[in-house]
KOLNU-580634 format. One line per 5 residues: number of its first residue (from 1); for each residue y, x, z of C-alpha. Coordinates in nm, 2 decimals, padded with zeros to 4 digits. Layout:
NUM	Y X Z ~ ...
//
This chain:
1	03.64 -01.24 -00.26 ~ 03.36 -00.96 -00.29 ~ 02.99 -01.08 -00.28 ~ 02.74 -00.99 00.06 ~ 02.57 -00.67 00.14
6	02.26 -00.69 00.04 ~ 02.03 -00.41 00.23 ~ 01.82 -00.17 00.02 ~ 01.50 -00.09 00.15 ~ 01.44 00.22 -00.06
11	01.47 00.56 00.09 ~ 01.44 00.55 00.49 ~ 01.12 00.55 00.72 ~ 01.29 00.37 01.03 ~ 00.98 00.14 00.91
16	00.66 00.18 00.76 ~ 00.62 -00.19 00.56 ~ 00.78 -00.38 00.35 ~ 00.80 -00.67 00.57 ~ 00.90 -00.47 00.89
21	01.19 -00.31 00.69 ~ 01.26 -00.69 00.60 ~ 01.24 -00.80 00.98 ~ 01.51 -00.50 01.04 ~ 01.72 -00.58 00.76
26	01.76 -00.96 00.94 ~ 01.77 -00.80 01.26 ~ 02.06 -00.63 01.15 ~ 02.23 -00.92 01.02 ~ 02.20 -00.84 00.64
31	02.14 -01.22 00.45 ~ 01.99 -01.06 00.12 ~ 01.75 -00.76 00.04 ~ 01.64 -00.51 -00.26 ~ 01.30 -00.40 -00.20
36	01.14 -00.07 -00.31 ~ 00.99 -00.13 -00.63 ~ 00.76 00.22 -00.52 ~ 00.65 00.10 -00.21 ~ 00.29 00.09 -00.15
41	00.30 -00.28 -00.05 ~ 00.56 -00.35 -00.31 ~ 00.46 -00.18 -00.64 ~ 00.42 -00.46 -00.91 ~ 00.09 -00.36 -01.05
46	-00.02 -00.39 -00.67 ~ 00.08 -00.75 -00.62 ~ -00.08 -01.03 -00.74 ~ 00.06 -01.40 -00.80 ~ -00.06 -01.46 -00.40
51	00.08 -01.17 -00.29 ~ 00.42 -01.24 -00.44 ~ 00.42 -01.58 -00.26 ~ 00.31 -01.41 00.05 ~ 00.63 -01.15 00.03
56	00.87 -01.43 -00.10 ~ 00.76 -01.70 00.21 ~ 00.87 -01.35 00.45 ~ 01.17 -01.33 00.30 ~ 01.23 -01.67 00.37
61	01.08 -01.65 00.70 ~ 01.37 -01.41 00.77 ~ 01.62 -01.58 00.63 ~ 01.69 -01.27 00.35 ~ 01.80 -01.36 00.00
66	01.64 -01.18 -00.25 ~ 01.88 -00.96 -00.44 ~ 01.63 -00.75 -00.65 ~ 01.43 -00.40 -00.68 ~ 01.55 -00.02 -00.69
71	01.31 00.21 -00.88 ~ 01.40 00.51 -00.79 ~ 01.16 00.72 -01.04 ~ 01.26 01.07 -01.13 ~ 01.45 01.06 -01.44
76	01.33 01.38 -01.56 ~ 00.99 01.10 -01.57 ~ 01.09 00.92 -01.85 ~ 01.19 01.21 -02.07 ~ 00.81 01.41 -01.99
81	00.60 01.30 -02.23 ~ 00.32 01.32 -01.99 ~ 00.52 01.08 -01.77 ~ 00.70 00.87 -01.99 ~ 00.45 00.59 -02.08
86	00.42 00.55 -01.70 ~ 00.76 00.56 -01.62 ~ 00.83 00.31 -01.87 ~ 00.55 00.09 -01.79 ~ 00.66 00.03 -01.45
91	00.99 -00.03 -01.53 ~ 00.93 -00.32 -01.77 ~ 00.66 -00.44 -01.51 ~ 01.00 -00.38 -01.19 ~ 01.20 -00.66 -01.46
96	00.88 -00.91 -01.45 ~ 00.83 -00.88 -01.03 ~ 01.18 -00.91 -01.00 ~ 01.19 -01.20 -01.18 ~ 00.87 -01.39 -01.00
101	01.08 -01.29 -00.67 ~ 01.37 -01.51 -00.75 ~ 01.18 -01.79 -00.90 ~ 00.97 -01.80 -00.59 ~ 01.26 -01.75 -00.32
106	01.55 -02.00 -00.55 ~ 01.72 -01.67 -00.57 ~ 01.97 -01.58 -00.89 ~ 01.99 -01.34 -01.14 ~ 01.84 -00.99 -00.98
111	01.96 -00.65 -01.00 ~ 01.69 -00.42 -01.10 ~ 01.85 -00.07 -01.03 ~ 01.73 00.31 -01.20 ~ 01.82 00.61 -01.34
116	01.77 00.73 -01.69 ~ 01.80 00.98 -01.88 ~ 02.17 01.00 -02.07 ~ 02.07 00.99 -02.38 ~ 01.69 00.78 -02.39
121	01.87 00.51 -02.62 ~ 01.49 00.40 -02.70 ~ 01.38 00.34 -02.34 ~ 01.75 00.15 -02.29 ~ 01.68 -00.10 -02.56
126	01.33 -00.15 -02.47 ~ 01.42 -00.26 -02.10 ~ 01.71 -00.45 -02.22 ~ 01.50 -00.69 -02.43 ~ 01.29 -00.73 -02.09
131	01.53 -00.78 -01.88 ~ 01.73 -01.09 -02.18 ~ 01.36 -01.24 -02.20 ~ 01.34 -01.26 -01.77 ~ 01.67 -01.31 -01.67
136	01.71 -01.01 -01.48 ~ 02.07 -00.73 -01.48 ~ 01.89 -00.36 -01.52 ~ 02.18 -00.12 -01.43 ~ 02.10 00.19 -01.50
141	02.28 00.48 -01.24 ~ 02.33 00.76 -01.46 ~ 02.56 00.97 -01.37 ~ 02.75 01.08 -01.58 ~ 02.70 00.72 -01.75
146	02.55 00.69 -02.08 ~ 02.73 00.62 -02.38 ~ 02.48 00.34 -02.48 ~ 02.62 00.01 -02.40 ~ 02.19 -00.14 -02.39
151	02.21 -00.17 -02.00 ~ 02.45 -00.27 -01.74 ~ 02.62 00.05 -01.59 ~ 02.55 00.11 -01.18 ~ 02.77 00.31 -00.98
156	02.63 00.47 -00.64 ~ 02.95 00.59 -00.51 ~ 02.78 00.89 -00.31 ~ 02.59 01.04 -00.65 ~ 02.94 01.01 -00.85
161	03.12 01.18 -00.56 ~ 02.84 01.47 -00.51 ~ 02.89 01.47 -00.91 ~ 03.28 01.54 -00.86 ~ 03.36 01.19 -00.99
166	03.56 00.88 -00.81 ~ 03.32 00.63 -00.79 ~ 03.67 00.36 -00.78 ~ 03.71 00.50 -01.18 ~ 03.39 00.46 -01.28
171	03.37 00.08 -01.15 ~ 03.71 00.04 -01.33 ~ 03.59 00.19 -01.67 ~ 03.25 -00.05 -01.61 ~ 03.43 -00.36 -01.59
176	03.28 -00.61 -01.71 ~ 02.94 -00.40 -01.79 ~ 02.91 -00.33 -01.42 ~ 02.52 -00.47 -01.33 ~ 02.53 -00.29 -01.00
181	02.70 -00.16 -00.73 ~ 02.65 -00.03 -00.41 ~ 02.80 00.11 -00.13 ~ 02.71 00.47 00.04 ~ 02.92 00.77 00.16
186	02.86 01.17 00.15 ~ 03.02 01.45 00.36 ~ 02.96 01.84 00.32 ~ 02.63 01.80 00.42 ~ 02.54 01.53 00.20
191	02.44 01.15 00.20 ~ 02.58 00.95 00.53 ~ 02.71 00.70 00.67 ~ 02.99 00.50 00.49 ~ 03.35 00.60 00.72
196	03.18 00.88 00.91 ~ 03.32 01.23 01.01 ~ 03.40 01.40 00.71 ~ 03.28 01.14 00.45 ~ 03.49 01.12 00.11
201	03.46 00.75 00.04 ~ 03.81 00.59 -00.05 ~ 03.69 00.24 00.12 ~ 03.96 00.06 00.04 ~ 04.04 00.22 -00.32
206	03.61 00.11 -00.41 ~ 03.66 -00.22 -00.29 ~ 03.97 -00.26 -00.49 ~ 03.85 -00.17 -00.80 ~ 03.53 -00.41 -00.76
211	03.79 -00.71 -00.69 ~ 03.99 -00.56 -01.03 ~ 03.65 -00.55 -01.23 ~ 03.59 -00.89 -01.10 ~ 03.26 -00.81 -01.00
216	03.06 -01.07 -00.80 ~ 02.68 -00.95 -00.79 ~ 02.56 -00.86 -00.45 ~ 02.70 -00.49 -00.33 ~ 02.39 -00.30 -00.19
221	02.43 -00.07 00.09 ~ 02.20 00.23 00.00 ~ 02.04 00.39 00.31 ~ 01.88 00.68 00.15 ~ 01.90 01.04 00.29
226	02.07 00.92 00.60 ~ 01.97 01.07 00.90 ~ 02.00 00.75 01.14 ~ 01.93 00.41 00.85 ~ 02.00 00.15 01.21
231	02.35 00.35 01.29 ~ 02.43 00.37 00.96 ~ 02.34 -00.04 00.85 ~ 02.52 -00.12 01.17 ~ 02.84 00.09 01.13
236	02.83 -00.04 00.69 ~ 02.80 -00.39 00.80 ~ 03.08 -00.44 01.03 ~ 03.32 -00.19 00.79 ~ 03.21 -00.39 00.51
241	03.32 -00.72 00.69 ~ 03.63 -00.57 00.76 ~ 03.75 -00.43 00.41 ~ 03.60 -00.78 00.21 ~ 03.74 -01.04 00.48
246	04.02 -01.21 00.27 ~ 04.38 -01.10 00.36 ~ 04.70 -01.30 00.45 ~ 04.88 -01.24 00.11 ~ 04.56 -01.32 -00.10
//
């Protein structure tokens, strides 16, 4: 049986805080949350040891497992040598805030989610010894993946499918190297709502091959670019119950 949605909070303005998006993310009946590791009110250089307990006692206050952090940095950012010590840096410091989080909320092993560059085999390693030494997954998104086998591979089915891919193959060829997955749709006019007019998603085929790749991690429903985030968490939620509810011949 596949794992929860777990709600990203990265990538829609519905709210303006951390903790409001949190209060939505309850209100909408999702039971564990990836924050926005860019977030003003979320950044890790920004948050001191009281301001971690503060954030993990609201997400306990809302009853929201914590699932881990998207960092959603450019790419292109740790390839610029202008960028690149930066980028890096708050990567490594994503692994360590993700880590406090689930030591302060009794949550497990977090999913620390990014995009790299395809071949930055050097950044790979260095994140990879983070995330061993704080027990934290980094699964990196790059699409198409990365030969290097230093990180867990992600697969956001909406990038692979505006990449020409099928994100139900690229979970498959992950397998047991899958650190992340999560759940979003695209139509002609680009990201929406998973199972809306015109969107290419093969539901059932994705959720197939996650059961085939035995993976058990959260899935994280991945609200970015979508026009209407409440409509779309709403309509997610209810197909997601729907396609992961266990069937009569299982």
């Amino acid at each position: 049986m596949l794992r929860p949605l777990a709600l990203s909070l990265a990538g829609w303005t519905t709210a303006e805080t951390t903790r409001a998006r949190l209060a939505l993310a309850s209100e909408w009946r999702f039971r564990a949350a990836v924050l926005d590791a860019t977030a003003p009110d979320a950044r890790a250089r920004d948050l001191d040891r009281s301001a971690r307990r503060d954030l993990a006692a609201t997400m306990r206050r809302v009853e929201l497992a914590f699932a881990g952090l998207d960092l959603w940095i450019p790419a292109a950012h740790f390839a610029d040598p202008a960028r690149t010590d930066r980028a890096v840096h708050a990567a490594l410091s994503a692994i360590e805030l993700a880590a406090d989080l689930a030591t302060l909320t009794g949550g497990r092993e977090p999913i620390v989610s990014l995009t790299l560059p395809t071949d930055d085999t050097q950044t790979r390693q260095a994140l990879a010894a983070r995330a061993s030494d704080y027990g934290c997954v980094v699964a990196d998104h790059a699409y198409p993946a990365s030969a290097s086998t230093a990180l867990a591979r992600g697969v956001d089915p909406a990038a692979v499918l505006m990449g020409g891919g099928d994100p139900a193959r690229e979970v498959i060829e992950a397998g047991s190297d899958l650190g992340g997955a999560r759940l979003s749709d695209v139509s002609a006019e680009g990201r929406c709502a998973v199972g809306a007019p015109g969107s290419r998603l093969d539901l059932v085929g994705y959720v197939a091959s996650l059961t085939v790749a035995g993976y058990e991690r959260p899935v994280i429903c991945d609200l970015r670019q979508v026009a209407d985030p409440a409509a779309f968490a709403a309509q997610t939620s209810r197909l997601w119950a729907l396609e992961a509810r266990p069937h009569p011949e299982d």
